[in-house]
CHARMM internal coordinates of N, CA and C (Angstrom, degrees):
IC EDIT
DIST 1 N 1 CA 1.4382
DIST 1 CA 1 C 1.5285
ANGL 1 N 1 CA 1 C 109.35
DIST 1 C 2 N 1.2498
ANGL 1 CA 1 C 2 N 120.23
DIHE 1 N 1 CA 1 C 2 N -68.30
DIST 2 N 2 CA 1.5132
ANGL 1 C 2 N 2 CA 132.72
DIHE 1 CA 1 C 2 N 2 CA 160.84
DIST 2 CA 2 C 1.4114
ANGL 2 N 2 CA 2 C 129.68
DIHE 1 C 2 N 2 CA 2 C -32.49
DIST 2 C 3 N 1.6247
ANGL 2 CA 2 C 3 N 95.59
DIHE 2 N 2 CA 2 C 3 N -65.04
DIST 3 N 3 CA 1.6969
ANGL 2 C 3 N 3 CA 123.91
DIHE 2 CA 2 C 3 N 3 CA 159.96
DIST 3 CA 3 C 0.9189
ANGL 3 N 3 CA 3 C 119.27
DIHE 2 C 3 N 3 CA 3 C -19.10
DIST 3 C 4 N 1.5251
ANGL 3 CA 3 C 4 N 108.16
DIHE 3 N 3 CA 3 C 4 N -57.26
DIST 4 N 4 CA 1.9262
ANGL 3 C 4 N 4 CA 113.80
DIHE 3 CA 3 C 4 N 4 CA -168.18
DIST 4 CA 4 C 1.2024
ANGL 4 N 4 CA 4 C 112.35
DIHE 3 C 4 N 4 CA 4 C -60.78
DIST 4 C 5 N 1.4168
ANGL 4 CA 4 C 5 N 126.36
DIHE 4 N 4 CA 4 C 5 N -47.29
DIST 5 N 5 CA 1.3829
ANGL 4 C 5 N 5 CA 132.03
DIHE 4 CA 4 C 5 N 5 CA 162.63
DIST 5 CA 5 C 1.3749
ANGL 5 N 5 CA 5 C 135.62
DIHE 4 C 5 N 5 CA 5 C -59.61
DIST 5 C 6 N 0.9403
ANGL 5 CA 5 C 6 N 99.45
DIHE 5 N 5 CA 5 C 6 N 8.63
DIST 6 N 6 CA 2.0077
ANGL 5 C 6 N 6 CA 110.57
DIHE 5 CA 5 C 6 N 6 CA -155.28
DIST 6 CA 6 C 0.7710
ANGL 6 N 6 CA 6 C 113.43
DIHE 5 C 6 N 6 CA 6 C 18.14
DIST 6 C 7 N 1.2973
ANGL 6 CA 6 C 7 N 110.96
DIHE 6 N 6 CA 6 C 7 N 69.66
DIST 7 N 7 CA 1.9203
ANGL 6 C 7 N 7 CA 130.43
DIHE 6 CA 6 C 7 N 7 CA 162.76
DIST 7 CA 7 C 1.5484
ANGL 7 N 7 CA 7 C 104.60
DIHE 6 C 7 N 7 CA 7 C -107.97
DIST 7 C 8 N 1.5382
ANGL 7 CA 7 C 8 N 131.22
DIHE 7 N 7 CA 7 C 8 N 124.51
DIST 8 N 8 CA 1.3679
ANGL 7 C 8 N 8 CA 120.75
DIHE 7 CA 7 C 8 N 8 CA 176.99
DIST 8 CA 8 C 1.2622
ANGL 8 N 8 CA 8 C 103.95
DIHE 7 C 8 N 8 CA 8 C -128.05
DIST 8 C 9 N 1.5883
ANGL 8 CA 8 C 9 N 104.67
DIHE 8 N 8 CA 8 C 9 N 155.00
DIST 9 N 9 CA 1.6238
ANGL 8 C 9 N 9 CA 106.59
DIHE 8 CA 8 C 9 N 9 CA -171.01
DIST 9 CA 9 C 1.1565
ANGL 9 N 9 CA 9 C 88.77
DIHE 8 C 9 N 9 CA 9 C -133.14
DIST 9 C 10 N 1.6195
ANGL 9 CA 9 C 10 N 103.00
DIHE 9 N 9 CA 9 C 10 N 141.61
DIST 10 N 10 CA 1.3849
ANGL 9 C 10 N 10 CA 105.65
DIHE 9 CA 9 C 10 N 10 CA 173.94
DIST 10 CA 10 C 1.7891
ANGL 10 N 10 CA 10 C 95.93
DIHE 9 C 10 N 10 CA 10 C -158.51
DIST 10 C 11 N 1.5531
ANGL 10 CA 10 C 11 N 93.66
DIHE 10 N 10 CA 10 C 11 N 152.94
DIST 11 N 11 CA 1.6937
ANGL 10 C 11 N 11 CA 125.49
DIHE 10 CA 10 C 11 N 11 CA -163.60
DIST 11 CA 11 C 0.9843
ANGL 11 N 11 CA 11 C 104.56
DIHE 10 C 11 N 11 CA 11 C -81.64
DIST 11 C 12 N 1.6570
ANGL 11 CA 11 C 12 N 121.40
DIHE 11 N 11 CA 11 C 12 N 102.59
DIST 12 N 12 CA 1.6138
ANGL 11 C 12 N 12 CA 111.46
DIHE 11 CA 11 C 12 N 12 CA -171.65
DIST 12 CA 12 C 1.8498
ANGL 12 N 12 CA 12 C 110.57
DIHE 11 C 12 N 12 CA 12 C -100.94
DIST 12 C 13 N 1.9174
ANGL 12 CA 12 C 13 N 99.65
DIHE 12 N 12 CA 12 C 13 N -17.98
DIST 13 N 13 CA 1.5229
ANGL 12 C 13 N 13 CA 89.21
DIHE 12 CA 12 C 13 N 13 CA 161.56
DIST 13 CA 13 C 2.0308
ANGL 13 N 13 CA 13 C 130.97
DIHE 12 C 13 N 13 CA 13 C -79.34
DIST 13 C 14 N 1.8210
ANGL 13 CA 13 C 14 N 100.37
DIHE 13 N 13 CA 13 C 14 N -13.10
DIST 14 N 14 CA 1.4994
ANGL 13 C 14 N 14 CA 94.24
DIHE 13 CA 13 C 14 N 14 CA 175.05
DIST 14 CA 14 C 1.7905
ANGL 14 N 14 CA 14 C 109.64
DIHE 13 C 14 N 14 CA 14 C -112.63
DIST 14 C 15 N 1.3465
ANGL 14 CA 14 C 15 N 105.39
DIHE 14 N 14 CA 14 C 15 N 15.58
DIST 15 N 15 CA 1.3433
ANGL 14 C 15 N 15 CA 106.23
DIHE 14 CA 14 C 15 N 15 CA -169.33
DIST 15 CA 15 C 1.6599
ANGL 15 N 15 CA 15 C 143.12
DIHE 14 C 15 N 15 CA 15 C 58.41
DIST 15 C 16 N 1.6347
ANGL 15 CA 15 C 16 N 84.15
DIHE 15 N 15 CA 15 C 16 N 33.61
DIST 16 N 16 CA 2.1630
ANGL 15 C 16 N 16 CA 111.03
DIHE 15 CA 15 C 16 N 16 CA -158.68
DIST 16 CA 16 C 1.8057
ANGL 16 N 16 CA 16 C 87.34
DIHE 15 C 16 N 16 CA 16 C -93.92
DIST 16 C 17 N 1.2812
ANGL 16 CA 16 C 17 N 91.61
DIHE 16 N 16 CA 16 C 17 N 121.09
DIST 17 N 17 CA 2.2315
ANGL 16 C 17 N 17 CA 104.05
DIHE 16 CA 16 C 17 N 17 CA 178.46
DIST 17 CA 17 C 1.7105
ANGL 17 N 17 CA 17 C 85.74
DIHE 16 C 17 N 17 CA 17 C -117.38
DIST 17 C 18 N 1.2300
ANGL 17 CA 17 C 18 N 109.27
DIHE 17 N 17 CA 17 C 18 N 102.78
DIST 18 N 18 CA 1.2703
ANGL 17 C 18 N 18 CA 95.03
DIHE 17 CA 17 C 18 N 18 CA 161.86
DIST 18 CA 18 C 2.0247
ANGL 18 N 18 CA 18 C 127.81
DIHE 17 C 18 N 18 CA 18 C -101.54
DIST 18 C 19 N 1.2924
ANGL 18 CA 18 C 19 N 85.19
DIHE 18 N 18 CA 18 C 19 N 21.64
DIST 19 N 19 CA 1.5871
ANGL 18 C 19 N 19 CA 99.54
DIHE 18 CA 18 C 19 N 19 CA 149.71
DIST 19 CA 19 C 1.3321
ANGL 19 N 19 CA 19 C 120.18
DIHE 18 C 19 N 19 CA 19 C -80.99
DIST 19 C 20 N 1.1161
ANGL 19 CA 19 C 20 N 115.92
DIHE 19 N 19 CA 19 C 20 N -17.27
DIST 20 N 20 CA 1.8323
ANGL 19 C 20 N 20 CA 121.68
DIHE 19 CA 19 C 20 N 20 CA -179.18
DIST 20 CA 20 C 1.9020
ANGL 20 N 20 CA 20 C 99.28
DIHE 19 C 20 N 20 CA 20 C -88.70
DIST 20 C 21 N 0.7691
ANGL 20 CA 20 C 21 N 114.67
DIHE 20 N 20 CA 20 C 21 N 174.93
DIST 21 N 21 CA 1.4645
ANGL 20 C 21 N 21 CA 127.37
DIHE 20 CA 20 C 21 N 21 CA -179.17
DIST 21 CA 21 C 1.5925
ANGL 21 N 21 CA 21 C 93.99
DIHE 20 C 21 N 21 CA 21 C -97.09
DIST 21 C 22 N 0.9282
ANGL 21 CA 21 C 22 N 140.81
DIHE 21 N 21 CA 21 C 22 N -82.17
DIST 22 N 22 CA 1.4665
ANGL 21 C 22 N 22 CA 139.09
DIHE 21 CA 21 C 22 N 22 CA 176.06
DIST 22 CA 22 C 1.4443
ANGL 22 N 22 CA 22 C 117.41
DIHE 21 C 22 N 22 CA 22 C -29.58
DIST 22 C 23 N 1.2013
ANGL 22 CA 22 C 23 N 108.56
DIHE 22 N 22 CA 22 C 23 N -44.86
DIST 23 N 23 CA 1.6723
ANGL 22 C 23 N 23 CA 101.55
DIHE 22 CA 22 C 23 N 23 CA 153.84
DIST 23 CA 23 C 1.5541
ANGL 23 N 23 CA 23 C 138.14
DIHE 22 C 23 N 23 CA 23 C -77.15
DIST 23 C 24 N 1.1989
ANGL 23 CA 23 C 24 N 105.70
DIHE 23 N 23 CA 23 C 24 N -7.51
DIST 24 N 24 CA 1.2832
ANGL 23 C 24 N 24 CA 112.12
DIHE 23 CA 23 C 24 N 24 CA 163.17
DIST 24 CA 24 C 1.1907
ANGL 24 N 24 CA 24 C 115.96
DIHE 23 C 24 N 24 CA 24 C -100.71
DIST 24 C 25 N 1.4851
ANGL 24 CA 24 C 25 N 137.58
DIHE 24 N 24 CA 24 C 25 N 16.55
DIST 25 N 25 CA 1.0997
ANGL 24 C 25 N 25 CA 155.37
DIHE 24 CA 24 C 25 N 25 CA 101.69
DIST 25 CA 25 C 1.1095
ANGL 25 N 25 CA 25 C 127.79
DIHE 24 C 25 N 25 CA 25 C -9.39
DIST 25 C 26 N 1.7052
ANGL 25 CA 25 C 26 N 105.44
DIHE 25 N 25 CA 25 C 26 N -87.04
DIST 26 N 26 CA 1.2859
ANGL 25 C 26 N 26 CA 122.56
DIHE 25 CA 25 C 26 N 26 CA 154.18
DIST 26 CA 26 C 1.3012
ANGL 26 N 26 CA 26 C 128.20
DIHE 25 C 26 N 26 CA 26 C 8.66
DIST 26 C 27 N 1.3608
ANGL 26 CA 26 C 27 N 97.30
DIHE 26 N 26 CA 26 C 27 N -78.28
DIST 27 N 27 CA 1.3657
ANGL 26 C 27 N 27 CA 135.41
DIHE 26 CA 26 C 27 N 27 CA -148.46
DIST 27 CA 27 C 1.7457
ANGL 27 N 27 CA 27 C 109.75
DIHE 26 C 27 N 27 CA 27 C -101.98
DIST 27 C 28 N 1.3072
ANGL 27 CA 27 C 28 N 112.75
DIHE 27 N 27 CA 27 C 28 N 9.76
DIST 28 N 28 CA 1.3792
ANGL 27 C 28 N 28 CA 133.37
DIHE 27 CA 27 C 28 N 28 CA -178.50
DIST 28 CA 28 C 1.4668
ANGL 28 N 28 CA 28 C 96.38
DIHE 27 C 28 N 28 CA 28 C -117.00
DIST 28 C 29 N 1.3596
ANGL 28 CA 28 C 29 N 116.51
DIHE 28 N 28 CA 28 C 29 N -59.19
DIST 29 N 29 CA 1.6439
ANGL 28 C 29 N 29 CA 105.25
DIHE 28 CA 28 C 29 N 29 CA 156.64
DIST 29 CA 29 C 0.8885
ANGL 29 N 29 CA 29 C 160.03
DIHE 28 C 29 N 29 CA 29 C -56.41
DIST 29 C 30 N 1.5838
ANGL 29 CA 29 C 30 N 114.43
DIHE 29 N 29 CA 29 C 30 N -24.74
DIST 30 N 30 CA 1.1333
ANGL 29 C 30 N 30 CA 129.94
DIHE 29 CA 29 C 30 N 30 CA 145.82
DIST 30 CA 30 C 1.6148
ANGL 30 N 30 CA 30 C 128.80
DIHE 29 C 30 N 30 CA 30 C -39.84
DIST 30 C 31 N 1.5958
ANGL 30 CA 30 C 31 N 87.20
DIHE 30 N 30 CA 30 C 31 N -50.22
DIST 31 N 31 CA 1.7989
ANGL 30 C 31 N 31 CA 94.23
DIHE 30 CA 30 C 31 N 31 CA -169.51
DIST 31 CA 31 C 1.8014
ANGL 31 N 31 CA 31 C 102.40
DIHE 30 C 31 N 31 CA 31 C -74.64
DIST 31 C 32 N 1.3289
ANGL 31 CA 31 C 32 N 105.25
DIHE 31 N 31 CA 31 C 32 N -34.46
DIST 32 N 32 CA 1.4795
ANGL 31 C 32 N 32 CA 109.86
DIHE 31 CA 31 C 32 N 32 CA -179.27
DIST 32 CA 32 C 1.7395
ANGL 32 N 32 CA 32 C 112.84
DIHE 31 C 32 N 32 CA 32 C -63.48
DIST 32 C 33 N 1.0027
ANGL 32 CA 32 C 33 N 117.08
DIHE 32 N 32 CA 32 C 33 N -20.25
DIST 33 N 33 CA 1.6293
ANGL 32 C 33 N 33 CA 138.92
DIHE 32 CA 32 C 33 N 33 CA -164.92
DIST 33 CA 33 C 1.8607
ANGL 33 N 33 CA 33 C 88.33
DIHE 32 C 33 N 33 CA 33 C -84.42
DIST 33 C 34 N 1.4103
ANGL 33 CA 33 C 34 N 106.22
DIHE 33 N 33 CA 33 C 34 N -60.64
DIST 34 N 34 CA 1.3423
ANGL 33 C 34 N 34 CA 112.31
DIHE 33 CA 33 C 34 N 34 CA -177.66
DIST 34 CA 34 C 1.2767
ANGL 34 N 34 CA 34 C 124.09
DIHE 33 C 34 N 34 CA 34 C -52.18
DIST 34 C 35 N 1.5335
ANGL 34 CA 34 C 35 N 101.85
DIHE 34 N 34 CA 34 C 35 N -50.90
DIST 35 N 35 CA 1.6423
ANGL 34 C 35 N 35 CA 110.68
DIHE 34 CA 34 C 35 N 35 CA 176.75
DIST 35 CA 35 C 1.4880
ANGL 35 N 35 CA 35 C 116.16
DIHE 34 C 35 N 35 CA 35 C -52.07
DIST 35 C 36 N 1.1561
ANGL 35 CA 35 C 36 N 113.92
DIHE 35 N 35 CA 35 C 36 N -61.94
DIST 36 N 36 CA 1.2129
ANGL 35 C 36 N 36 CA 123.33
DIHE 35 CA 35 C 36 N 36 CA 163.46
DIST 36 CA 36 C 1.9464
ANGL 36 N 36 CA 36 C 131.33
DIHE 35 C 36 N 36 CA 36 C -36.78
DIST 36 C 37 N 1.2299
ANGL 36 CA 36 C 37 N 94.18
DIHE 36 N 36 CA 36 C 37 N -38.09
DIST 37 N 37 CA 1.3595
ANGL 36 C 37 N 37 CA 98.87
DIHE 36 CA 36 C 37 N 37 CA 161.74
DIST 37 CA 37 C 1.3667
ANGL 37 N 37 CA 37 C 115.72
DIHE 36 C 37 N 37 CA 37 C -89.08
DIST 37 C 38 N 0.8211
ANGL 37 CA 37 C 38 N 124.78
DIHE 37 N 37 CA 37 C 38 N -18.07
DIST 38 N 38 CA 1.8264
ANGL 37 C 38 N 38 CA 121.99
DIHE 37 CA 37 C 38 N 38 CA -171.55
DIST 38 CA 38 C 1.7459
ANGL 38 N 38 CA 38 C 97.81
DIHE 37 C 38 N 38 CA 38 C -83.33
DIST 38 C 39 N 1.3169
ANGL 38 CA 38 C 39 N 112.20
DIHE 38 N 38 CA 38 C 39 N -40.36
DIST 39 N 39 CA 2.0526
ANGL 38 C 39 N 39 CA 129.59
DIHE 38 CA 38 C 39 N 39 CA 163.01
DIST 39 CA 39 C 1.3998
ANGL 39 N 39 CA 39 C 95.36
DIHE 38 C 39 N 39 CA 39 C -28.21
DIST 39 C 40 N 1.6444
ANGL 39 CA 39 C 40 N 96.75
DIHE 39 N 39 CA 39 C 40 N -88.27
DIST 40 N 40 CA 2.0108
ANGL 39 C 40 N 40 CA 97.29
DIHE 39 CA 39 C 40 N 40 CA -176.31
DIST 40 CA 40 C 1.6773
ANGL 40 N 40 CA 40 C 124.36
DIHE 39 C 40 N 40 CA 40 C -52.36
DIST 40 C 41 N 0.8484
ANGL 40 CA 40 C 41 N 87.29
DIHE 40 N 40 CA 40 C 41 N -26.92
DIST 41 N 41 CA 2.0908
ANGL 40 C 41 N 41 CA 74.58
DIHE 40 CA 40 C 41 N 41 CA 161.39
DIST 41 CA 41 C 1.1539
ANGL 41 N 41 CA 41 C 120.54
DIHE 40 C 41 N 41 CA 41 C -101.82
DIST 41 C 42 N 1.4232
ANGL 41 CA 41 C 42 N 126.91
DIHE 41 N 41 CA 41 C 42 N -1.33
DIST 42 N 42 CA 1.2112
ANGL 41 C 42 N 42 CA 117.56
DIHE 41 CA 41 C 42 N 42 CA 161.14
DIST 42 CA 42 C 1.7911
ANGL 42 N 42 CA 42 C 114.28
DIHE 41 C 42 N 42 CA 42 C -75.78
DIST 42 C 43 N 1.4312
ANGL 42 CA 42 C 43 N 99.13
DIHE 42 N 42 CA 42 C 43 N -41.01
DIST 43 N 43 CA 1.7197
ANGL 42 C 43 N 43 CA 116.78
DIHE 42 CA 42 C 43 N 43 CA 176.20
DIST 43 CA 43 C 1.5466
ANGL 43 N 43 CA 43 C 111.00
DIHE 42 C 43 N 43 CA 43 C -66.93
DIST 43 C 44 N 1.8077
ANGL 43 CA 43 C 44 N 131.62
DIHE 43 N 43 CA 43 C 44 N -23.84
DIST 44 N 44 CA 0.9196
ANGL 43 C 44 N 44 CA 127.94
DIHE 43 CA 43 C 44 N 44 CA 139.52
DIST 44 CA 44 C 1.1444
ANGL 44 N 44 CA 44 C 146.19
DIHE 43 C 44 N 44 CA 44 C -45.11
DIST 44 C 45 N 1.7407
ANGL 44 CA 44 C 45 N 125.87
DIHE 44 N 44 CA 44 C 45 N -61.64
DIST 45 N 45 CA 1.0502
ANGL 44 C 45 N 45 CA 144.83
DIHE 44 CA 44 C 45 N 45 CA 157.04
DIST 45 CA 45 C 1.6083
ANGL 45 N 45 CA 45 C 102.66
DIHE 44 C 45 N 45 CA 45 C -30.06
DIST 45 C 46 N 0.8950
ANGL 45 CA 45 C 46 N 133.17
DIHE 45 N 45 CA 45 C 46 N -66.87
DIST 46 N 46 CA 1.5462
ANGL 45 C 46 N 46 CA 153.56
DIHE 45 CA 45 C 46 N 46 CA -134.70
DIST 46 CA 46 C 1.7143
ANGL 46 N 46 CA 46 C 81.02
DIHE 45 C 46 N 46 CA 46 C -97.01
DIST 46 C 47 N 1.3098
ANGL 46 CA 46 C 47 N 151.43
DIHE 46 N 46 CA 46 C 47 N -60.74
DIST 47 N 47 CA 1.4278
ANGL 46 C 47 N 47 CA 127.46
DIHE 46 CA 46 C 47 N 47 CA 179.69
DIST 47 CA 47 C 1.6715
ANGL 47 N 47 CA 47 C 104.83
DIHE 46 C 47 N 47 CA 47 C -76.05
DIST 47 C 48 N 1.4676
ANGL 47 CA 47 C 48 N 138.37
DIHE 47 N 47 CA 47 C 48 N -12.46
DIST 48 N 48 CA 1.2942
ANGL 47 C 48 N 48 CA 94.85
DIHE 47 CA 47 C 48 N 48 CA 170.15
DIST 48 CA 48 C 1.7025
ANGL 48 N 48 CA 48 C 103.62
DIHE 47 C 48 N 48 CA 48 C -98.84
DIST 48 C 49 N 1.0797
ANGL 48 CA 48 C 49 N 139.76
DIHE 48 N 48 CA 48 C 49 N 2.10
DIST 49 N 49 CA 1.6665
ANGL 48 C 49 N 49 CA 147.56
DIHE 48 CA 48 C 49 N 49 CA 136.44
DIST 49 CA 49 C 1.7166
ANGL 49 N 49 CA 49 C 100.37
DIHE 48 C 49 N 49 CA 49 C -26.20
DIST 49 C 50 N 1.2044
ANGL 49 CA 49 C 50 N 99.08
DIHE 49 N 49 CA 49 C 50 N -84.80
DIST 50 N 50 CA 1.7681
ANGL 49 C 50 N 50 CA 105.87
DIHE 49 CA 49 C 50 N 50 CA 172.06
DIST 50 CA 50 C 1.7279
ANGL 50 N 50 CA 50 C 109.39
DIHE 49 C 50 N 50 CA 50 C -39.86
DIST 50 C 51 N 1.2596
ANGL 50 CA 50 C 51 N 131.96
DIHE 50 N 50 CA 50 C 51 N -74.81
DIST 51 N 51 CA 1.0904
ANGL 50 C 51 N 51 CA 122.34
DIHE 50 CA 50 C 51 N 51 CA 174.80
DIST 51 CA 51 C 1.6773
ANGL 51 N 51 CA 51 C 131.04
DIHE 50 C 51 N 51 CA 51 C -29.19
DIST 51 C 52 N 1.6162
ANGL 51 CA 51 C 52 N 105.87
DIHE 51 N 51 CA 51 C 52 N -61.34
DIST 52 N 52 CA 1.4382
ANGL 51 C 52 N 52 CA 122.92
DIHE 51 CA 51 C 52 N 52 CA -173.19
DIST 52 CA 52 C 1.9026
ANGL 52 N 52 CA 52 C 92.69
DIHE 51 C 52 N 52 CA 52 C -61.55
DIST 52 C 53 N 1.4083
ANGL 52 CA 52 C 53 N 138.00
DIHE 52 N 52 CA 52 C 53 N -28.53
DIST 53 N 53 CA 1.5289
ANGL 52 C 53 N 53 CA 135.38
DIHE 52 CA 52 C 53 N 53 CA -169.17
DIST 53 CA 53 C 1.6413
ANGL 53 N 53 CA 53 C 85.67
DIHE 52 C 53 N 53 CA 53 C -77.35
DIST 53 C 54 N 1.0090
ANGL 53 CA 53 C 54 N 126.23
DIHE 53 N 53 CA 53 C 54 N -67.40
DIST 54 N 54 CA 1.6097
ANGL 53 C 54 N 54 CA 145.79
DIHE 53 CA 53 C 54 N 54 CA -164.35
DIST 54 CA 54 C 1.9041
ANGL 54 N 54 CA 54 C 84.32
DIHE 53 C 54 N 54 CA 54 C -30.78
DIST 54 C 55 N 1.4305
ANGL 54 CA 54 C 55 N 92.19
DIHE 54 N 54 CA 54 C 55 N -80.89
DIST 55 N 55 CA 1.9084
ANGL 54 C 55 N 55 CA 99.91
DIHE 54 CA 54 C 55 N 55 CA -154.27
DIST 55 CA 55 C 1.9639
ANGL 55 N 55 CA 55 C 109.12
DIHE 54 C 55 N 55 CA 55 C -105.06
DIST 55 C 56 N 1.5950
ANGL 55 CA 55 C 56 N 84.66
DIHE 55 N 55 CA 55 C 56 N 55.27
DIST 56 N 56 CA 1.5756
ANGL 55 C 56 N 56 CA 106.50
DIHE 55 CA 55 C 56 N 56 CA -173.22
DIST 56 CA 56 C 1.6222
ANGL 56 N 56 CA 56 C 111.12
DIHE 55 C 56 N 56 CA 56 C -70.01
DIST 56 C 57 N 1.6120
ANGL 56 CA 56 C 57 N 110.04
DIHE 56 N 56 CA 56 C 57 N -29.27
DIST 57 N 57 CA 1.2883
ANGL 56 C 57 N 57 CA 110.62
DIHE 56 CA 56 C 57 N 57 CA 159.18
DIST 57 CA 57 C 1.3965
ANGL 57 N 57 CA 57 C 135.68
DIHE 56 C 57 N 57 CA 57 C -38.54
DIST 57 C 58 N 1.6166
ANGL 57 CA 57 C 58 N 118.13
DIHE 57 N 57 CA 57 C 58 N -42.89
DIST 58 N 58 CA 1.4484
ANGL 57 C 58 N 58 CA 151.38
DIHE 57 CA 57 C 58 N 58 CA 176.25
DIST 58 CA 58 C 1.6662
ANGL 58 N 58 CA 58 C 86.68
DIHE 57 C 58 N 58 CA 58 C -42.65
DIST 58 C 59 N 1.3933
ANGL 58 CA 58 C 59 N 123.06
DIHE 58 N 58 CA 58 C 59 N -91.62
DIST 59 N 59 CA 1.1795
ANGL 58 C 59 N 59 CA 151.18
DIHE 58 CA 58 C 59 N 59 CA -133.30
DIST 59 CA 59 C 1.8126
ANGL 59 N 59 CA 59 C 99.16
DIHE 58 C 59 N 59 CA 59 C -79.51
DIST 59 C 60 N 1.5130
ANGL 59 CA 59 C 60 N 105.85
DIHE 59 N 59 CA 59 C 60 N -27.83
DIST 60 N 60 CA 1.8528
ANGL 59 C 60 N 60 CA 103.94
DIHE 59 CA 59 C 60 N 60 CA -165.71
DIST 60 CA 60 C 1.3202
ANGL 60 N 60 CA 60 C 92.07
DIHE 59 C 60 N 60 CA 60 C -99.40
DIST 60 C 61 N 1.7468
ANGL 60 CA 60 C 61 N 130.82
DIHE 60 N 60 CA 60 C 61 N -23.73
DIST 61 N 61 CA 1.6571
ANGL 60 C 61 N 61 CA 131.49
DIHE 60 CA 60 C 61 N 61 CA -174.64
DIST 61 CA 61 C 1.6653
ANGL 61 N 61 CA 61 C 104.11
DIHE 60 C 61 N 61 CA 61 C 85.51
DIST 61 C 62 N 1.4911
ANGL 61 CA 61 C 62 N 117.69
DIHE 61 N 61 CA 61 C 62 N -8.05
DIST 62 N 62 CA 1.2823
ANGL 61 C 62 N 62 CA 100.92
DIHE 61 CA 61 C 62 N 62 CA -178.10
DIST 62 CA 62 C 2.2886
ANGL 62 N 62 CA 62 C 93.08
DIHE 61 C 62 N 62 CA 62 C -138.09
DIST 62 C 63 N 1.3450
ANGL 62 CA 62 C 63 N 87.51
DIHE 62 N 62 CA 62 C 63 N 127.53
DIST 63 N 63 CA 1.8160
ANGL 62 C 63 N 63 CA 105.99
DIHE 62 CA 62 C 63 N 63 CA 155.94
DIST 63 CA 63 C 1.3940
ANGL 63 N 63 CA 63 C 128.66
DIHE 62 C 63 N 63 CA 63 C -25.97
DIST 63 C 64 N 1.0530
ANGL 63 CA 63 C 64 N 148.65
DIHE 63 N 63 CA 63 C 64 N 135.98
DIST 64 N 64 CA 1.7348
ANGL 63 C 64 N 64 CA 146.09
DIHE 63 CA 63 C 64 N 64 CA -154.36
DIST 64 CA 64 C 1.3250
ANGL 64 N 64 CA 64 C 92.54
DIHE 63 C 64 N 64 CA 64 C -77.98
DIST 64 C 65 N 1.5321
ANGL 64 CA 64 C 65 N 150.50
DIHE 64 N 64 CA 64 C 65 N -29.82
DIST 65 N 65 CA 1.2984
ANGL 64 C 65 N 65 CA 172.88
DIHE 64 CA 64 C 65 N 65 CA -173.05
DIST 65 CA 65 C 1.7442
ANGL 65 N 65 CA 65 C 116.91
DIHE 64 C 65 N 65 CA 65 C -77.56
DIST 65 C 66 N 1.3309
ANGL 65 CA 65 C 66 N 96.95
DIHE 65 N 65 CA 65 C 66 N -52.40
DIST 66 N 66 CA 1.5664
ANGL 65 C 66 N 66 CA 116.94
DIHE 65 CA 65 C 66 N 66 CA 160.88
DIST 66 CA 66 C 1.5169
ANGL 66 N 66 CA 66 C 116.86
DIHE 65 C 66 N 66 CA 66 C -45.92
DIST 66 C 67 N 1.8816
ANGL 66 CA 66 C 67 N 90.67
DIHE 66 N 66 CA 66 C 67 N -68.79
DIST 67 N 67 CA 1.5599
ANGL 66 C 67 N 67 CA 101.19
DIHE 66 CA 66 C 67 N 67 CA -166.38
DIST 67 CA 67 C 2.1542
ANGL 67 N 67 CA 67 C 115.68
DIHE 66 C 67 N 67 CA 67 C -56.08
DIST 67 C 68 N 1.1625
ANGL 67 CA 67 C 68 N 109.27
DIHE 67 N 67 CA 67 C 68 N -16.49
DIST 68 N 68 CA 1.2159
ANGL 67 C 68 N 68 CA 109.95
DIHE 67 CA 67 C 68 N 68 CA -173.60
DIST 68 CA 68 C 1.9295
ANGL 68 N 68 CA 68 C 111.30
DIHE 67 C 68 N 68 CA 68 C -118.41
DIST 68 C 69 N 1.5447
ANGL 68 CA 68 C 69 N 99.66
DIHE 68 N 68 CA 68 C 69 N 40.26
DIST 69 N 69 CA 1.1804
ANGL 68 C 69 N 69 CA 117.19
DIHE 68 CA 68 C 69 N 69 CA 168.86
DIST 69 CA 69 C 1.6714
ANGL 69 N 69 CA 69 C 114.39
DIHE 68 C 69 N 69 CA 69 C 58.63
DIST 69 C 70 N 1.0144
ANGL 69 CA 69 C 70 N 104.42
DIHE 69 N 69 CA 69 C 70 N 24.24
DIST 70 N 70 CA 1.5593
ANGL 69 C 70 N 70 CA 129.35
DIHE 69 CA 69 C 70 N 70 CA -170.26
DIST 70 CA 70 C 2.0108
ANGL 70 N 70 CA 70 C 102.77
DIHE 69 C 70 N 70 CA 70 C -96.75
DIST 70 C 71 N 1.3122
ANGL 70 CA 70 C 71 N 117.01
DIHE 70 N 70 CA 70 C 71 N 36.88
DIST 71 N 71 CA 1.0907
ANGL 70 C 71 N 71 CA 118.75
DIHE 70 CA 70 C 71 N 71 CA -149.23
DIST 71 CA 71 C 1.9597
ANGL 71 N 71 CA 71 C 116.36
DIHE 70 C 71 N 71 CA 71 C -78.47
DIST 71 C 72 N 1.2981
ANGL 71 CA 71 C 72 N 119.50
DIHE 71 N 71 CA 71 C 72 N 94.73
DIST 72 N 72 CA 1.2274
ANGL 71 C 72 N 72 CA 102.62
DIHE 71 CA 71 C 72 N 72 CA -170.14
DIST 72 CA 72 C 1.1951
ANGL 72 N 72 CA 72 C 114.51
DIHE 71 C 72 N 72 CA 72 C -102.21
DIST 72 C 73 N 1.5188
ANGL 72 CA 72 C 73 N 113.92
DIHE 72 N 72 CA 72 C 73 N 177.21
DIST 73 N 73 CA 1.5723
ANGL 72 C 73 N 73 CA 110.22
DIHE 72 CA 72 C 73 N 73 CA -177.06
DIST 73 CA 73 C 1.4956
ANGL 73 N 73 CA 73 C 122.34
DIHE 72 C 73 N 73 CA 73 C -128.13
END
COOR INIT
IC SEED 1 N 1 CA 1 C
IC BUILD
């Protein structure tokens, strides 16, 4: 992307050359490291979402039955 232009960027606080092969390494792991983490909090988020719908009673004080004047005893 960069390359084509001979424009190069390089990381002078972690020391990442991604003109070198080892830095483009780097920098393939990194992003893969990321992806992967950004996965589990999305797959987190999304089971306690699922949870809080499940036992929504807990949190509103009133039963799915309750809330729509459906009131039993």
């Amino acid at each position: 992307m960069l390359e084509s232009d001979e424009r190069h960027v390089r990381s002078l606080s972690d020391g990442i050359d991604p003109a070198t092969s080892t830095g483009r390494l780097m920098l393939h792991l990194i992003a893969a490291l990321a992806e992967y983490e950004r996965e589990l909090i999305v797959k987190r988020v999304n089971t306690v979402i699922a949870a809080a719908h499940q036992s929504a009673s807990r949190f509103r004080g009133l039963r799915a039955d309750q809330r729509h004047g459906e009131v039993k005893s």
